[in-house]
N, C-alpha and C positions, 0 to 999 in steps of 0.2 A: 383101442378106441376110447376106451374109458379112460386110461391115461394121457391121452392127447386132451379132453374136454378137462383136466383137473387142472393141466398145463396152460391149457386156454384161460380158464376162470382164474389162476394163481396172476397171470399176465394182467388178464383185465381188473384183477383188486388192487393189482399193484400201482396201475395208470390211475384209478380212482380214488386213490388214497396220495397220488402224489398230485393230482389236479387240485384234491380237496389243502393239502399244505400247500401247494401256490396259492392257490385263494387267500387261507388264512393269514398268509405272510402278506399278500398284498393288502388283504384288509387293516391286518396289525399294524402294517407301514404306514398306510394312509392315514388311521388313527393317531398315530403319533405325528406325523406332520401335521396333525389338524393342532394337534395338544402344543405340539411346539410353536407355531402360528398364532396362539388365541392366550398360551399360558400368563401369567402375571408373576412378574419375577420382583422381588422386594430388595430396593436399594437401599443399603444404612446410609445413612447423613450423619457425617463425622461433625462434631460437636468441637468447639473452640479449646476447649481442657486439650482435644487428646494432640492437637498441634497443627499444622497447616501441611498434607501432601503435596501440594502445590505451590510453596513460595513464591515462585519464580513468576508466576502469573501478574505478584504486584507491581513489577520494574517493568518500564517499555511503555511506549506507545505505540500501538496497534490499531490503528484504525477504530475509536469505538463508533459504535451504531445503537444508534435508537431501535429497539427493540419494537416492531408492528404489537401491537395487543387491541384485542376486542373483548369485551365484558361479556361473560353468557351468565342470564342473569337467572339460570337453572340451576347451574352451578352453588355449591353449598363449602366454603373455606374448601374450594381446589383448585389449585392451579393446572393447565393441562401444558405441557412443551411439546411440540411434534419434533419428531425424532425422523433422520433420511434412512430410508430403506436398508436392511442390514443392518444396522446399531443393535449391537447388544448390550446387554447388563456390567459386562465388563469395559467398554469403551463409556460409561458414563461413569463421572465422580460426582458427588450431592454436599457438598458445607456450608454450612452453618456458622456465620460468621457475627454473631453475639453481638460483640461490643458498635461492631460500623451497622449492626443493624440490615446484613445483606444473607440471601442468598445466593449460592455460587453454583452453578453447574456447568463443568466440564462434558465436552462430547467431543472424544478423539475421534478425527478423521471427521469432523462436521466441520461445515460451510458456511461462511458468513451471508453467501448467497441465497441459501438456502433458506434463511431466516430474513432476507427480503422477502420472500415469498410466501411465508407463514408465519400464521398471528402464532401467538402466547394467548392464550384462551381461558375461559376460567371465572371462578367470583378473586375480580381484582381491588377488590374495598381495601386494603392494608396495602396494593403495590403503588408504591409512590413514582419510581420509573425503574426503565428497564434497559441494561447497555448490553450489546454482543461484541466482541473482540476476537482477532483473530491470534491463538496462544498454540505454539507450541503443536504444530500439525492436526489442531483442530479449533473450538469453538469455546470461547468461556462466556457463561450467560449471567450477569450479575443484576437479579435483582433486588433494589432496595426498599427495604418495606418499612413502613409506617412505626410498628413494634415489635419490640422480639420474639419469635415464636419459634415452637420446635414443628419439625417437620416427618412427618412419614413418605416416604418416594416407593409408588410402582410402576414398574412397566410395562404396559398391555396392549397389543398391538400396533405396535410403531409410535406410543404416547407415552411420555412420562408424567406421570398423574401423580402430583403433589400435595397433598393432603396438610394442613397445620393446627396447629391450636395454641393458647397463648400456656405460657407456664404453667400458671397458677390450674389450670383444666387439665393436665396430664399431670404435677405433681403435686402431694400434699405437704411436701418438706424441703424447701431451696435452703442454701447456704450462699452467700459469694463470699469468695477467697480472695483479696487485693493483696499480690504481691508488692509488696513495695519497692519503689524503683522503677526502672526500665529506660532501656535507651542510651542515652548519654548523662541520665540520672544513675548512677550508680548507687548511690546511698553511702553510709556507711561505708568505710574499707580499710583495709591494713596487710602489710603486705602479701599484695592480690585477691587476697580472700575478700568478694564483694557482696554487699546488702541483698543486689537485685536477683545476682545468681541464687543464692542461697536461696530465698525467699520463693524463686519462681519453680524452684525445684522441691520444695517442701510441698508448696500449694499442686501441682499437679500431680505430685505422690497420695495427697490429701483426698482428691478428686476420683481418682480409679477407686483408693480404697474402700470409699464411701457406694461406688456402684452397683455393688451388691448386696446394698444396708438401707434402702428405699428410702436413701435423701439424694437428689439435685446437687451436686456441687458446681456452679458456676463460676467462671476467672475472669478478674477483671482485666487481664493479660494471657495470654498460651505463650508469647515469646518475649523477645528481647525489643520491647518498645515502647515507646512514650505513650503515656496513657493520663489525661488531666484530671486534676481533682476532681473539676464535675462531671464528667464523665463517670470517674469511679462510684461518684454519690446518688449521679442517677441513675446507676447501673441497676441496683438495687431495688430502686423502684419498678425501674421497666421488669424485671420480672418476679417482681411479689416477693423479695425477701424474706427470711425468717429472722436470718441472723446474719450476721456482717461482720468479718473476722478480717482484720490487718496483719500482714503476716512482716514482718522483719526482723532485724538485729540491731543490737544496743554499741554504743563507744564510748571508751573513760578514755581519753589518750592521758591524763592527767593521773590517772591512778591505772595501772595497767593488770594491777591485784584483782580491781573488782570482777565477778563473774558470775554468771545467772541467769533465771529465767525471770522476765517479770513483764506485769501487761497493763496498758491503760486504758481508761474510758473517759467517757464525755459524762462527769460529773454537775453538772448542772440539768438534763434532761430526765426527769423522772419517768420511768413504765412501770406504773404498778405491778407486781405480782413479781413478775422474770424482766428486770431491766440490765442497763449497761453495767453495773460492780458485777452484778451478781454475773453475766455472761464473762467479763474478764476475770474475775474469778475461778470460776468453772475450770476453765480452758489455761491459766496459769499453774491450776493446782496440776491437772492432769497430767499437759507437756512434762511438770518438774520430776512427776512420779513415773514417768515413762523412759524420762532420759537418766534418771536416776540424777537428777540436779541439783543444786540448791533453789530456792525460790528469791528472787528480790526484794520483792514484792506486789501488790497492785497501787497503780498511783495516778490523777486526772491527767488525762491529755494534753501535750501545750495545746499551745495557739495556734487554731489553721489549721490545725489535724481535720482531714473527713471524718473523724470521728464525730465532731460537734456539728455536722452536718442532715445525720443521720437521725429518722426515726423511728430505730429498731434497735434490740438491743446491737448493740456495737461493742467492738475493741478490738484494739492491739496488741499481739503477741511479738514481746521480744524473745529472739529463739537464745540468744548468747551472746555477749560481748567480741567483736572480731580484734579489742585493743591487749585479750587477755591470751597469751599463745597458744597454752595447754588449749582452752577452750577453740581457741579458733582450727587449730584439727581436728578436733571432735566434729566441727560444722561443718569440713571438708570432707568428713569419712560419710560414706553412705549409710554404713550400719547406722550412724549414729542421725542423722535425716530420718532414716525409716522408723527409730523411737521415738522422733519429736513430729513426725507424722501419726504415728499410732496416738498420741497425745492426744492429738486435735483431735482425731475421728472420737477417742473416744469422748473427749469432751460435748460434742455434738451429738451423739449418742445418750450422753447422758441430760442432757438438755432434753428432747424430744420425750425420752422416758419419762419424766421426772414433770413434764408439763404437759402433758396433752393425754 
């Protein structure tokens, strides 16, 4: 008898203890559906430096559409996007496109319909307008805004809530880097060795390295395209410049001996303290001592250069003549880009030290 009651009570612990783990699993489940429901998931916004994931989105016409928007005037610098049911973090792309002054948001497997249907919401003081387009089996959202600014992207319950701020309010140290060239501007060239490549490849080496040295490096190109002088002069403005660096290469076709590092400025504009010699300076001594080169020299800008346009210190780094052969596979080799990259950062580096 007494062993039947031990048997009974063994039965009935065992029924209580696996009611009380269905419980807990049902509760732990439902907790997490709630968390995955309500979570906020943080999207990077790929910056113009690191290149376009999306080219393809600029060829074609696709139906654009006016973009509905309502102003919530609660709203404090956010943009809200409402996002169709099921979109996750991974079906949206966020860029930041710099120079045309837009932001871009991709949403794969989104409807242009769908965005008949629902505003863009938000404090819209800086959106000037807003286009949807139908890309690539889903939705590209471009809006253009007023000025440049960087953006923070989350997603919170079916919303992507865009957050921004102007430069100069998230960094204390910009740089822009004008490659020079672009497009059907080549610049400079000798055989095949080109100004624009050399230069946009320097400048974007320039750019990551500087990422981890709490300076901004901003490009007044990420690829292969025309980009106009005023453009590149008031690039700099629109996001608060420090310093303003020209990046290409030099040609003697006339003397093919010559060869070297050397950089100009816009000698007529005086800034007291830290001006234009002294930043092309800087930044000629460095490069030469990094690539192990000779130096040229430093000498005024011609005529027309954006250098003379600028109100900050400014200059032009020439990386090497492409007329002199040795030197122009040096410009071709990688290794030898990564030293006239470590150049500049450190030039820039040594600026910021040395003045603030």
């Amino acid at each position: 008898m007494k062993k039947r009651l031990q048997i009974r009570d063994q039965k009935q612990n065992m029924t209580l203890t696996l009611i009380l783990w269905l419980v807990l699993g049902a509760v732990s489940m439902g907790g997490m559906l709630h968390v995955a429901a309500h979570k906020t998931v943080v999207i990077s916004a790929r910056g113009q430096e690191q290149g376009e994931i999306v080219p393809e989105y600029r060829t074609g016409e696709n139906g654009e559409m006016q973009l509905p928007m309502m102003t919530d005037h609660v709203a404090d610098r956010q943009i809200c996007i409402p996002l169709e049911a099921g979109t996750k973090a991974e079906n949206v792309v966020v860029e930041n496109h710099y120079m045309e002054k837009e932001l871009w948001v991709y949403i794969q497997t989104g409807r242009k319909t769908f965005y008949k249907e629902h505003k863009i919401t938000g404090d819209l003081t800086l959106v000037e307008k807003g286009i949807c387009e139908s890309r690539n089996e889903g939705v590209l959202l471009r809006l253009t805004m007023k000025d440049v600014l960087e953006y923070h992207s989350t997603l919170e319950e079916g919303v992507l809530r865009i957050d921004y701020v102007m430069p100069k309010e998230l960094y204390d140290r910009i740089v822009v880097l004008d490659p020079a060239g672009g497009g059907s501007n080549r610049g400079v060239t000798a055989s095949g060795c080109q100004e624009k490549d050399i230069a946009l490849k320097v400048a974007k080496q320039t750019a990551q390295l500087m990422e981890d040295q709490k300076v901004k490096v901003y490009l007044t190109r990420s690829e292969d395209t025309e980009v106009s002088k005023e453009a590149r002069r008031m690039f700099a403005d629109w996001v608060g410049a420090d310093l303003y660096l020209e990046i290409g290469l030099s040609a003697d076709p006339e003397n093919e001996a010559v060869y070297g590092i050397c950089a100009e400025y816009n000698d007529e504009y005086y800034i007291p303290e830290f001006g234009n010699l002294q930043w092309a300076d800087c930044v000629a001594r460095q490069v030469t001592v990094a690539a192990s080169n000779r130096a040229v020299g430093v000498v005024p800008a011609a005529d027309g250069d954006v250098l003379w346009d600028l109100t900050i210190p400014a200059a032009r780094i020439s990386l090497g003549y492409v007329t002199n052969s040795n030197e122009r596979q040096l410009l071709e080799q990688d290794s030898y880009q990564k030293k006239l990259v470590e150049g500049i950062a450190e030039a820039i580096n040594e600026v910021y030290t040395n003045t603030q």
